[in-house]
N, CA and C atoms as an extended XYZ file, in Angstrom:
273
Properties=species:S:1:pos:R:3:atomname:S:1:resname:S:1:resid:I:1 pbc="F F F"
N         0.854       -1.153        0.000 N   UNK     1
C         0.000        0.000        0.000 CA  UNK     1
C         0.912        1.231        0.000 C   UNK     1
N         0.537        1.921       -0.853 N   UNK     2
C         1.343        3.326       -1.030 CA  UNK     2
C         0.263        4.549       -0.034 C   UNK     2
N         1.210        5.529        0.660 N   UNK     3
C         0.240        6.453        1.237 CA  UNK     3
C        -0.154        7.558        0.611 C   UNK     3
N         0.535        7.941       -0.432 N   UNK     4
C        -0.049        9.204       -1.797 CA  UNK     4
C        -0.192        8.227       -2.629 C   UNK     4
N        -0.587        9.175       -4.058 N   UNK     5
C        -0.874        8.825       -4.423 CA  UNK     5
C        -2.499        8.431       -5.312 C   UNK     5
N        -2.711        7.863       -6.304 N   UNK     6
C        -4.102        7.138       -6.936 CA  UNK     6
C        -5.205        8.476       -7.062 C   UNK     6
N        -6.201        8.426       -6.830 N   UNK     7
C        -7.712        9.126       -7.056 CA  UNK     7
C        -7.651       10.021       -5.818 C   UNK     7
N        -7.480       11.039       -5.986 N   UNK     8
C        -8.051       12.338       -5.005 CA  UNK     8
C        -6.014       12.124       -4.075 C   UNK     8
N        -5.219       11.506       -4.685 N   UNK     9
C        -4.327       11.563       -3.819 CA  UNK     9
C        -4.335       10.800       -2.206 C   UNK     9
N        -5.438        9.914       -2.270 N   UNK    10
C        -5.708        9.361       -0.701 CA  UNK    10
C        -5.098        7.720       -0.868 C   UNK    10
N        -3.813        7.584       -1.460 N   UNK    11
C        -2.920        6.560       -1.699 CA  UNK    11
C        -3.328        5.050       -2.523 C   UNK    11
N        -2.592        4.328       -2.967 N   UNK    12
C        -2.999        2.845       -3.919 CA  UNK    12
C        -2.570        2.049       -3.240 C   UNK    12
N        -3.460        0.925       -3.193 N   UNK    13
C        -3.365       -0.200       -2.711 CA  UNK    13
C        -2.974       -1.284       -4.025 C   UNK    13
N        -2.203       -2.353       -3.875 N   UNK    14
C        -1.746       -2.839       -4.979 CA  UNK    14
C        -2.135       -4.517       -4.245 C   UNK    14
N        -2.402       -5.385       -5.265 N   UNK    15
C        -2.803       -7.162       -4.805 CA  UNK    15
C        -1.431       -7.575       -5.788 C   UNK    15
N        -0.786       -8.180       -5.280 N   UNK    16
C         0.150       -9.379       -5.638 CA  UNK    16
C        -0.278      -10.594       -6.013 C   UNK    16
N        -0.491      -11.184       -7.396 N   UNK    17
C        -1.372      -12.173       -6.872 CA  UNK    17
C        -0.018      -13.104       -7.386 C   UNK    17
N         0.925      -14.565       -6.375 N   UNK    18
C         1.387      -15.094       -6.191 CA  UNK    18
C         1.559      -16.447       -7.216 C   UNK    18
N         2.256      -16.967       -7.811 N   UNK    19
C         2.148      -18.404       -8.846 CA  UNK    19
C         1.948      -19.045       -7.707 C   UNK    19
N         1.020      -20.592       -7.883 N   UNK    20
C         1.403      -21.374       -7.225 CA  UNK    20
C         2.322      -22.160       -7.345 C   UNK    20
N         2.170      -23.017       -5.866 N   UNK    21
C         3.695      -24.157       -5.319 CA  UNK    21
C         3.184      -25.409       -5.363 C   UNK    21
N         3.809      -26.052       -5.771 N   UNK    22
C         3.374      -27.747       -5.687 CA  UNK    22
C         4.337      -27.848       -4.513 C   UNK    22
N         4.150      -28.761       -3.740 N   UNK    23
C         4.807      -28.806       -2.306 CA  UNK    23
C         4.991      -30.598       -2.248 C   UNK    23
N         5.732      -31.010       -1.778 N   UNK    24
C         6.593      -32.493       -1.692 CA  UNK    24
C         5.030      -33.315       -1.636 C   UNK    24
N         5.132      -33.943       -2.775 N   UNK    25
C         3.939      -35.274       -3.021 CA  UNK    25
C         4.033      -36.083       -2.186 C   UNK    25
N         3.026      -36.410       -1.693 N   UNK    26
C         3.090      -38.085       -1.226 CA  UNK    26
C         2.338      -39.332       -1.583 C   UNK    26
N         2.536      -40.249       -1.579 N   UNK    27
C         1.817      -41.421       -2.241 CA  UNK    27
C         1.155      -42.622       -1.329 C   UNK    27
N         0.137      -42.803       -1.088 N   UNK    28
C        -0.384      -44.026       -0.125 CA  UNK    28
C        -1.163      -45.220       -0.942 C   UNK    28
N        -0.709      -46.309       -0.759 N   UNK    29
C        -1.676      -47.054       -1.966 CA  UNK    29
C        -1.220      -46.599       -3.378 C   UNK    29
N        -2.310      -46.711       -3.856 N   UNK    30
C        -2.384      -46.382       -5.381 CA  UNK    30
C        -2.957      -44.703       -5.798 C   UNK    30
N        -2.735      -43.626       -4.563 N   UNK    31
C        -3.002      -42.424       -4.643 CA  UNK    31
C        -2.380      -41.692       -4.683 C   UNK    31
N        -1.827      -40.508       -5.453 N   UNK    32
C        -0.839      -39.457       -5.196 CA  UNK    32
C        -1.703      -38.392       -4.809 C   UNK    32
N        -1.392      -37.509       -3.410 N   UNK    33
C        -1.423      -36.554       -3.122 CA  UNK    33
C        -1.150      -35.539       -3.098 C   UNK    33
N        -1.316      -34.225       -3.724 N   UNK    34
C        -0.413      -33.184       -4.248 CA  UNK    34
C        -1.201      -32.035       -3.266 C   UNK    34
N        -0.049      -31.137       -2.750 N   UNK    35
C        -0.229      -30.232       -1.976 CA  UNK    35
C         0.415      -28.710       -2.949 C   UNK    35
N        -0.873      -27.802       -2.530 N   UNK    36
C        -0.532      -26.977       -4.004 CA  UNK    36
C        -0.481      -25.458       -2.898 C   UNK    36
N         0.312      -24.789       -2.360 N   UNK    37
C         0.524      -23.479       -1.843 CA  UNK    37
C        -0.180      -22.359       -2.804 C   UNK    37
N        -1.283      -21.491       -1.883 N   UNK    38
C        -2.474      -20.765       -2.543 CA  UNK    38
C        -2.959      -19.552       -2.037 C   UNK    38
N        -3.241      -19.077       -2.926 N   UNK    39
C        -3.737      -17.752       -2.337 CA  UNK    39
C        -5.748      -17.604       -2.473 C   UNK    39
N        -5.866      -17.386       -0.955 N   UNK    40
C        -7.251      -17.613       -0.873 CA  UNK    40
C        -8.217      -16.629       -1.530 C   UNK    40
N        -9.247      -17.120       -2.318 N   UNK    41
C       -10.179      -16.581       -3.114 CA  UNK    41
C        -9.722      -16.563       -4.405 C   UNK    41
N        -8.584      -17.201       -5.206 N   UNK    42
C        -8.291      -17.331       -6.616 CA  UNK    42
C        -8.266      -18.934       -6.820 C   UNK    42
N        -8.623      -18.755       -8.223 N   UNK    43
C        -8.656      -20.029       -8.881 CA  UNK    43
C        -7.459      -20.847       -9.574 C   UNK    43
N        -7.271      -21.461       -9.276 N   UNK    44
C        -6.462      -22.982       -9.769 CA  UNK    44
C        -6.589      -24.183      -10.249 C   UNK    44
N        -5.647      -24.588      -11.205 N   UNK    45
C        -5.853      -25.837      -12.192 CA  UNK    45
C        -4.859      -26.253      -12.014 C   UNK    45
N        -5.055      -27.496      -11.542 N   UNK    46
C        -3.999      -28.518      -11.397 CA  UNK    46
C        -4.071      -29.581      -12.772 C   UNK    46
N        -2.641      -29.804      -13.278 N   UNK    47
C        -2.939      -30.400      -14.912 CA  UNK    47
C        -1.625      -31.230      -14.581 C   UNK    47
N        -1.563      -32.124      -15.846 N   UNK    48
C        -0.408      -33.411      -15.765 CA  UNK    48
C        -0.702      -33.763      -17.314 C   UNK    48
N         0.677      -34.024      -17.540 N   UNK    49
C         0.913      -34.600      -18.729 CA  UNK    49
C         2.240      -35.920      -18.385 C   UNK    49
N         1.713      -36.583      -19.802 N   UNK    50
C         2.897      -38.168      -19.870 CA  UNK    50
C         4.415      -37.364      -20.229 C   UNK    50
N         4.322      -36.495      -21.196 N   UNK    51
C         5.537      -36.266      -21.981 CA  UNK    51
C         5.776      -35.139      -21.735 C   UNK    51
N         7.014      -34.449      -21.503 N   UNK    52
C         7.369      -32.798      -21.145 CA  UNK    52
C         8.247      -32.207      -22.622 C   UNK    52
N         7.871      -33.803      -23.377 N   UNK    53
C         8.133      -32.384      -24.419 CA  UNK    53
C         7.481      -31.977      -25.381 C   UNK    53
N         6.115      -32.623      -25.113 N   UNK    54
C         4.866      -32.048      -25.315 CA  UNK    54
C         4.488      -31.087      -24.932 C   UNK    54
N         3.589      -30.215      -25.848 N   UNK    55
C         2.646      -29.074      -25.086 CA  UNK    55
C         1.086      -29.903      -24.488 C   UNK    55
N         0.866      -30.660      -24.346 N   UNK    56
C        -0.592      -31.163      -24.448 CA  UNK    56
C        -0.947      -31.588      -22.888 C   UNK    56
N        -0.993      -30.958      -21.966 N   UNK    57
C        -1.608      -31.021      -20.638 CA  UNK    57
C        -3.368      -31.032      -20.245 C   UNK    57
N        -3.216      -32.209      -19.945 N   UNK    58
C        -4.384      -32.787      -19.385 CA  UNK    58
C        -5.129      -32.403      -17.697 C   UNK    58
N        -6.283      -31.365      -18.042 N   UNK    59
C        -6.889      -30.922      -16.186 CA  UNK    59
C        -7.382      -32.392      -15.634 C   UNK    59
N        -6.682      -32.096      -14.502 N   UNK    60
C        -7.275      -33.041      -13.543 CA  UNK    60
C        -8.224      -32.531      -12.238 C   UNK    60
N        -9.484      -32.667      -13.118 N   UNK    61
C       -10.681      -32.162      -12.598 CA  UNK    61
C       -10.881      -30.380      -12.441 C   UNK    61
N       -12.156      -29.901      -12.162 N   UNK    62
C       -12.185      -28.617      -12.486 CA  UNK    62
C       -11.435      -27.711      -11.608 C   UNK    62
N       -11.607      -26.437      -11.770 N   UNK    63
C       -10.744      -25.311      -11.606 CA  UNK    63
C       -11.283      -25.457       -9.949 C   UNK    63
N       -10.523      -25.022       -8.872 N   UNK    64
C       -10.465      -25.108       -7.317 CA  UNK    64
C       -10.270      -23.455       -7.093 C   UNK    64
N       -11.188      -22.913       -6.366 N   UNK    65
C       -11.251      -21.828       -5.637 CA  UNK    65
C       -10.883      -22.171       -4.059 C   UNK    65
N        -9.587      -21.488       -3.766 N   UNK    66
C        -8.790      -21.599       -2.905 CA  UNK    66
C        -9.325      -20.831       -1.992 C   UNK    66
N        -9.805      -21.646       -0.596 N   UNK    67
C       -10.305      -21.235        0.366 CA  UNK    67
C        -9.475      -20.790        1.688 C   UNK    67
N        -8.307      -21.395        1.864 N   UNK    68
C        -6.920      -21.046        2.917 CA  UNK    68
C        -5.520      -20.812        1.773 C   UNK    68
N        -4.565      -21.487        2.629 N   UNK    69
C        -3.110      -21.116        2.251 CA  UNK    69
C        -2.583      -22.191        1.029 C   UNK    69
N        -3.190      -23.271        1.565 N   UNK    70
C        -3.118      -24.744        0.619 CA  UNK    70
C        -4.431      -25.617        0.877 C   UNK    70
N        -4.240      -26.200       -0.545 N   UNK    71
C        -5.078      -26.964       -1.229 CA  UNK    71
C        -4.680      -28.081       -1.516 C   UNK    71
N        -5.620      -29.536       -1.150 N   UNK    72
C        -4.982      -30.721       -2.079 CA  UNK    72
C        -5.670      -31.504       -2.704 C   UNK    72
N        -4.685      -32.150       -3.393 N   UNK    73
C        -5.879      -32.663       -4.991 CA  UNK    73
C        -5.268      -34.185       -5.300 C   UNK    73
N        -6.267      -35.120       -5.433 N   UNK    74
C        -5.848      -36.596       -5.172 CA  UNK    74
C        -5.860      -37.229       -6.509 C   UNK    74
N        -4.800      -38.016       -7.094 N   UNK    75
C        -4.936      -38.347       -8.392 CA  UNK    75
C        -4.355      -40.238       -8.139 C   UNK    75
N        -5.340      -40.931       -9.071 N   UNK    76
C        -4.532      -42.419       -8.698 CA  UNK    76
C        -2.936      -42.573       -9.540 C   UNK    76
N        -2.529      -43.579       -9.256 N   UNK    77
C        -1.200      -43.766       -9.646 CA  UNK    77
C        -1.223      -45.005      -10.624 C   UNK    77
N        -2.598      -46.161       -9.984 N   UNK    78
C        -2.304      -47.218      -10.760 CA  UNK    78
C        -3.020      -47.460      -12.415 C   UNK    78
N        -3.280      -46.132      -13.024 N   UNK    79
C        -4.014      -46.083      -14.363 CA  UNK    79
C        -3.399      -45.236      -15.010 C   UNK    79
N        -2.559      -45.902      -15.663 N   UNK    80
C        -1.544      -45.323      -17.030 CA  UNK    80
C         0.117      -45.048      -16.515 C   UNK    80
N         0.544      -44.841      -17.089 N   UNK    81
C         2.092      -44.415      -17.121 CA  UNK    81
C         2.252      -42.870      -16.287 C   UNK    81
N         3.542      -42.865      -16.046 N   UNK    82
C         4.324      -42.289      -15.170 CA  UNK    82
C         3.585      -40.528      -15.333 C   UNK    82
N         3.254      -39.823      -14.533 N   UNK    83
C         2.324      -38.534      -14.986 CA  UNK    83
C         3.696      -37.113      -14.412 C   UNK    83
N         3.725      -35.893      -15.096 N   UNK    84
C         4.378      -35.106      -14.307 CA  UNK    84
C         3.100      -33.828      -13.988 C   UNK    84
N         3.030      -33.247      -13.136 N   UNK    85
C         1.861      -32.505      -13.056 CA  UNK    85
C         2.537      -30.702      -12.696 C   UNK    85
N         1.353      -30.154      -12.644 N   UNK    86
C         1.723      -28.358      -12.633 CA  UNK    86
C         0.599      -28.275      -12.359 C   UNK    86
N         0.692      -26.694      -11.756 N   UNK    87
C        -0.552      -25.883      -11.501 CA  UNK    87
C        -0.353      -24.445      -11.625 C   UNK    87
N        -1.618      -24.104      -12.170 N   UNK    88
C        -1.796      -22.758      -12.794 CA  UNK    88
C        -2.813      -21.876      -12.476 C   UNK    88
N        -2.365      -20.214      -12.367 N   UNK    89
C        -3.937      -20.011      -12.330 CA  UNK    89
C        -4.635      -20.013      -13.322 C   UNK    89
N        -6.170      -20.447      -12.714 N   UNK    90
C        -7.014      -20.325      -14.128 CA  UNK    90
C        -7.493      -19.021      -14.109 C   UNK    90
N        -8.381      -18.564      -15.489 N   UNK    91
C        -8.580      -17.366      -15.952 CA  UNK    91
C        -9.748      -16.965      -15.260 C   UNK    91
């Protein structure tokens, strides 16, 4: 927050809005757990693709409106080949 400044000079307030963090996975069974660092009240897409040297990323499930600091999102392990995943904000 700036103290001059903006409309009538009564200072600007500015929002940072933060990329998210994928934070150390863990796996139980046949589940991977992904812990995604967030900023509350914006939206996020968590996506995974087979190949990175592809562009072609696949959502895993819809866009998540982030209610605290982190969010987590459960994907199985034992249906298909090896996955690398990311998260983004959505629009």
């Amino acid at each position: 927050m700036a103290e001059n400044g903006g409309a009538g000079g009564l200072g600007t307030l500015f929002l940072l809005n933060l990329a998210p963090t994928l934070q150390q996975p863990s796996v139980t069974g046949g589940t991977i757990t992904l812990s995604l660092g967030t900023v509350a009240g914006l939206d996020y897409q968590v996506q995974s693709t087979t190949n990175l040297a592809q562009s072609v990323w696949v959502n895993l499930g819809a866009p998540i409106v982030a209610t605290n600091q982190t969010i987590q999102i459960q994907d199985s392990t034992e249906s298909g080949p090896r996955r690398f995943y990311r998260a983004v904000l959505a629009p």
